[in-house]
C-alpha positions as CSV (number, residue, x, y, z in Angstrom):
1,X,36.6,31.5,-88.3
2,X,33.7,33.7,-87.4
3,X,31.6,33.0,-84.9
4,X,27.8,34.3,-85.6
5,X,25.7,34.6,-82.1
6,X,22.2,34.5,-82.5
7,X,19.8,36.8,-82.0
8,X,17.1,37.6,-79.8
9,X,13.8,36.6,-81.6
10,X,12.2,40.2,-81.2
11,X,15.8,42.2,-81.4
12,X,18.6,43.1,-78.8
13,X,17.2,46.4,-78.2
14,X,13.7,44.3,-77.0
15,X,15.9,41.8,-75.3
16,X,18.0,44.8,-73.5
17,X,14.8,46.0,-72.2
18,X,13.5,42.4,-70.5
19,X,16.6,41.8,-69.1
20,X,16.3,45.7,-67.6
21,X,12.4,44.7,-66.2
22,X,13.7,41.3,-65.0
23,X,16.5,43.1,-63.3
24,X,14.2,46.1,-62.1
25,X,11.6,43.6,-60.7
26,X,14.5,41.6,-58.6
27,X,15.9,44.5,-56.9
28,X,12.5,46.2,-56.0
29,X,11.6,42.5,-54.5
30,X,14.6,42.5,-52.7
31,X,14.1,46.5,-51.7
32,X,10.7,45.4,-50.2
33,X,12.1,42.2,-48.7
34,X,15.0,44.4,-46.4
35,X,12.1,46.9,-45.5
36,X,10.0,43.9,-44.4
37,X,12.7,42.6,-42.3
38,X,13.8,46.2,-40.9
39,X,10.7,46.4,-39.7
40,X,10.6,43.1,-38.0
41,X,13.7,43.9,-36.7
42,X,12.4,47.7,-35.5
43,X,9.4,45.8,-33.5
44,X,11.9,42.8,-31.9
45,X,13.7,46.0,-30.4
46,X,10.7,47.7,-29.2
47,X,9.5,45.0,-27.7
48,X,13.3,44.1,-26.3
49,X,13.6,47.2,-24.8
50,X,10.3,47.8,-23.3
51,X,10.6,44.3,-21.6
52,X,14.2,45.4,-20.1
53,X,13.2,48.4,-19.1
54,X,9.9,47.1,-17.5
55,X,12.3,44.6,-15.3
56,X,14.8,47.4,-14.6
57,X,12.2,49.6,-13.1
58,X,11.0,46.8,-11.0
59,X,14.4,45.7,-9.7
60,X,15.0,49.8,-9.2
61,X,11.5,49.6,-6.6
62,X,13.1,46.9,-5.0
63,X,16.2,49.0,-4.4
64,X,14.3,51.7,-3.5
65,X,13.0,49.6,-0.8
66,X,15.7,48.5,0.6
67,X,17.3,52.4,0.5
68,X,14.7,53.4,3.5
69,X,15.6,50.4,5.5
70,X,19.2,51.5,5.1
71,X,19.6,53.9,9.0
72,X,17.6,50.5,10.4
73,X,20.3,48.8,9.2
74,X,23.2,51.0,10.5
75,X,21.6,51.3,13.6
76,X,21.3,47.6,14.5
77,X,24.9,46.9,13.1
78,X,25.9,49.7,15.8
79,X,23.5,48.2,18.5
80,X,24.8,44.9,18.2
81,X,28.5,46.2,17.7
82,X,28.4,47.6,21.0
83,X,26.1,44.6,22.8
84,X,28.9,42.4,21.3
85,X,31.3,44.8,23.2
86,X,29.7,45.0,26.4
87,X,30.4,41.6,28.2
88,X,31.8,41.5,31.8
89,X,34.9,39.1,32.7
90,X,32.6,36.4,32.5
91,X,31.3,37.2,29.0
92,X,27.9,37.8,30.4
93,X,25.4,39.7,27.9
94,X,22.3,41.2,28.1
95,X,20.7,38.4,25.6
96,X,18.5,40.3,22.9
97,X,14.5,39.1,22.4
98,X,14.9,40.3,18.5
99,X,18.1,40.8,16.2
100,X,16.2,40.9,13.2
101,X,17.7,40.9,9.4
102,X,17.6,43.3,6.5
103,X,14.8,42.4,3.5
104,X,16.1,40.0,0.8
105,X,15.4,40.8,-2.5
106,X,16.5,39.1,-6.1
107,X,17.4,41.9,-8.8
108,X,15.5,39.8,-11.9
109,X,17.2,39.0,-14.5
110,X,15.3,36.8,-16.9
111,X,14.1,39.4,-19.7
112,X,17.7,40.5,-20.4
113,X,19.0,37.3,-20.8
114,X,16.1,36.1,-22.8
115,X,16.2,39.4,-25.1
116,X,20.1,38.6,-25.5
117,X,19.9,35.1,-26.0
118,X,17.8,36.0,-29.0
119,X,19.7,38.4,-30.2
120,X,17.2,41.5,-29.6
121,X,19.2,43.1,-27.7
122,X,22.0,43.7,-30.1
123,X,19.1,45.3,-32.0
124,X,19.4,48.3,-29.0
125,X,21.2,51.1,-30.2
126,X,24.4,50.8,-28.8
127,X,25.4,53.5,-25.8
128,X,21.8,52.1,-24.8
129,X,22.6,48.7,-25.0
130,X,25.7,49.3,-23.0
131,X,24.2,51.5,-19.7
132,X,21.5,48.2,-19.9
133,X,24.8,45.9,-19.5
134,X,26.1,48.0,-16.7
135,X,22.9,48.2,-14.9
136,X,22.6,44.0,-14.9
137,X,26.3,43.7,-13.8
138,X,25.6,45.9,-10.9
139,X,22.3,44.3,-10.0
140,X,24.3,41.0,-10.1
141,X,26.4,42.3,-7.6
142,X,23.6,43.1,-5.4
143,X,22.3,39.8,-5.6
144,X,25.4,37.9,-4.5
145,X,25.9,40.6,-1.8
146,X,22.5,40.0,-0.3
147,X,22.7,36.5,-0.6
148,X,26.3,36.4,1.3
149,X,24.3,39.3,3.8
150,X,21.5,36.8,5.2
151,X,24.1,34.3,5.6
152,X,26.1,36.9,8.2
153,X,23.1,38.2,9.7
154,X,21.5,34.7,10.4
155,X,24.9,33.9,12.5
156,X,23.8,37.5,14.5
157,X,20.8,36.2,15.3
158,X,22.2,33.6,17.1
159,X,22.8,36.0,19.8
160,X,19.1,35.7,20.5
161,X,20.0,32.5,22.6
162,X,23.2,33.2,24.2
163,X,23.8,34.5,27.6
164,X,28.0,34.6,27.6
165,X,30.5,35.2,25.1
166,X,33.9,33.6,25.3
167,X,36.7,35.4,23.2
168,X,36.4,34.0,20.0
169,X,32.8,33.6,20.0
170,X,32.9,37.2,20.8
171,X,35.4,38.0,18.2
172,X,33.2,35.5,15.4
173,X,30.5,37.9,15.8
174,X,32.5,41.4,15.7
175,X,34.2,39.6,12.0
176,X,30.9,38.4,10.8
177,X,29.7,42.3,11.6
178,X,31.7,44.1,9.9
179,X,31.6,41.9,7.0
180,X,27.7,42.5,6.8
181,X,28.6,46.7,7.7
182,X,30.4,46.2,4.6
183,X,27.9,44.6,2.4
184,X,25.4,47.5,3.5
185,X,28.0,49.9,2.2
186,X,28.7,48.1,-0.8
187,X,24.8,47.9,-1.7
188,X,24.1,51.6,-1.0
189,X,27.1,52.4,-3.1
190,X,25.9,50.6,-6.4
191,X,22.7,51.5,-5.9
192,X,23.7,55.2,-6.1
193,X,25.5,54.3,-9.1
194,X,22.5,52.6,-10.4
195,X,20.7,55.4,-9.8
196,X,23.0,57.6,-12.2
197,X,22.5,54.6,-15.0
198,X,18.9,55.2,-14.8
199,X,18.4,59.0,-14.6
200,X,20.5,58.7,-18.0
201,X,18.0,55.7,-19.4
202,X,15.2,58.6,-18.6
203,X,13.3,54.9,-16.0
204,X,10.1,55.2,-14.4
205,X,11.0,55.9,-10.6
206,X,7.1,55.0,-9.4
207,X,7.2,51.6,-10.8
208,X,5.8,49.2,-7.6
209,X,7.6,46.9,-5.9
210,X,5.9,43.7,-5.9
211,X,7.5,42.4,-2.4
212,X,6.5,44.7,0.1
213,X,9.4,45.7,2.5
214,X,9.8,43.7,6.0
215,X,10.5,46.1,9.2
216,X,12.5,43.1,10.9
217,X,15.7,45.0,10.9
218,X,14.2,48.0,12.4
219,X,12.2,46.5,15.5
220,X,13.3,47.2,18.5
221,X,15.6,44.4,20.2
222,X,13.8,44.7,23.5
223,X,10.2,43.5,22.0
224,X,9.8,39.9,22.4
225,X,9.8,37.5,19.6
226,X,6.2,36.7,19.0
227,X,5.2,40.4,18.7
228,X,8.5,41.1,16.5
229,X,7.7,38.7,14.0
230,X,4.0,39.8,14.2
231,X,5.2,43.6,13.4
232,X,7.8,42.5,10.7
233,X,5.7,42.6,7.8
234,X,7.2,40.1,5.9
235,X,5.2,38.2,3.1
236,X,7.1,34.9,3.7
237,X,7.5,34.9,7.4
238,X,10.7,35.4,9.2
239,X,13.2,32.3,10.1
């Protein structure tokens, strides 16, 4: 049995050729279709990475802030080590007018997880992409750090209104001390570190910091209260 197919009405050679323009039509739409969306893709990372870098820079000011405070810091830490220290049988201290604390600052976070929530960041090449993740979990660190370091320098300031240490009040203090010497280490540390990251990202270093930094932590502890929190500076005050 022989089985006849039928022919194209103008000739297989014709037909040869539609198919071939049919076929040449669909893969030039779908050429221009994956160069349309490449370079939808190419803006979504621009504007990914310009946004992360924008908040970088600005969370790098605030570091930078908080880096010139950093002897002010050591030097009250010492000060109050030693007024801690210097009690008589009695427990008797010369009570401090001003303790003071360091600046708090948040390190922002918001356009990195928007831009990876939306999947522009996984657009960033990739050793960027990574040094941008390492960045963020350092600055995470920070944050909890600072937020654990006004905890342990509000308890300081409570030598403001004592007159007498007993033993373990004395030796609450010297614990909750060195736990905030400790956290100033820690934060200079990783933001030398950070400061590595973004020499290799090529960052702005005059990017402005939008909180201005407080002098609390570096007035003297002999100036009374009123004028202390007059001189600190602070935009919100100080507790």
């Amino acid at each position: 049995m022989h089985v006849h197919l039928p022919k194209p009405l103008h000739g297989w050679r014709a037909f040869v050729g539609e198919v071939g323009i049919v076929v040449f039509g669909v893969l030039i739409a779908l050429g221009a279709d994956q160069l349309v969306q490449g370079a939808h893709e190419r803006a979504e990372a621009r504007e990914a990475d310009s946004a992360i870098r924008g908040e970088l820079e600005q969370n790098m000011a605030k570091l930078g802030s908080r880096w010139e405070k950093r002897a002010c810091v050591a030097n009250r830490l010492d000060e109050l080590q030693a007024l801690i220290g210097s009690g008589d049988a009695n427990g008797t201290i010369k009570t401090p007018n001003w303790v003071g604390r360091p600046q708090f600052w948040t390190m922002t976070m918001a356009r990195w997880q928007t831009s990876s929530q939306a999947g522009r960041a996984a657009l960033l090449p990739p050793d960027e992409l990574a040094l941008y993740g390492s960045m963020y979990a350092y600055m995470a660190n920070v944050n909890a750090e600072m937020t654990q370091e006004q905890d342990d320098w509000a308890k300081l300031r409570s030598l403001e209104n004592l007159q007498r240490l007993s033993p373990e009040m004395a030796f609450q203090l010297a614990s909750t001390l060195h736990e905030a010497r400790y956290i100033n280490w820690r934060i200079g540390v990783w933001t030398t570190q950070l400061r590595v990251l973004s020499d290799r990202l090529h960052l702005q270093k005059v990017a402005a910091n939008d909180i201005p930094p407080s002098r609390s932590v570096c007035i003297a502890m002999s100036t009374p209260r009123k004028q202390a929190v007059g001189e600190s500076n602070s935009p919100y005050g100080d507790p």
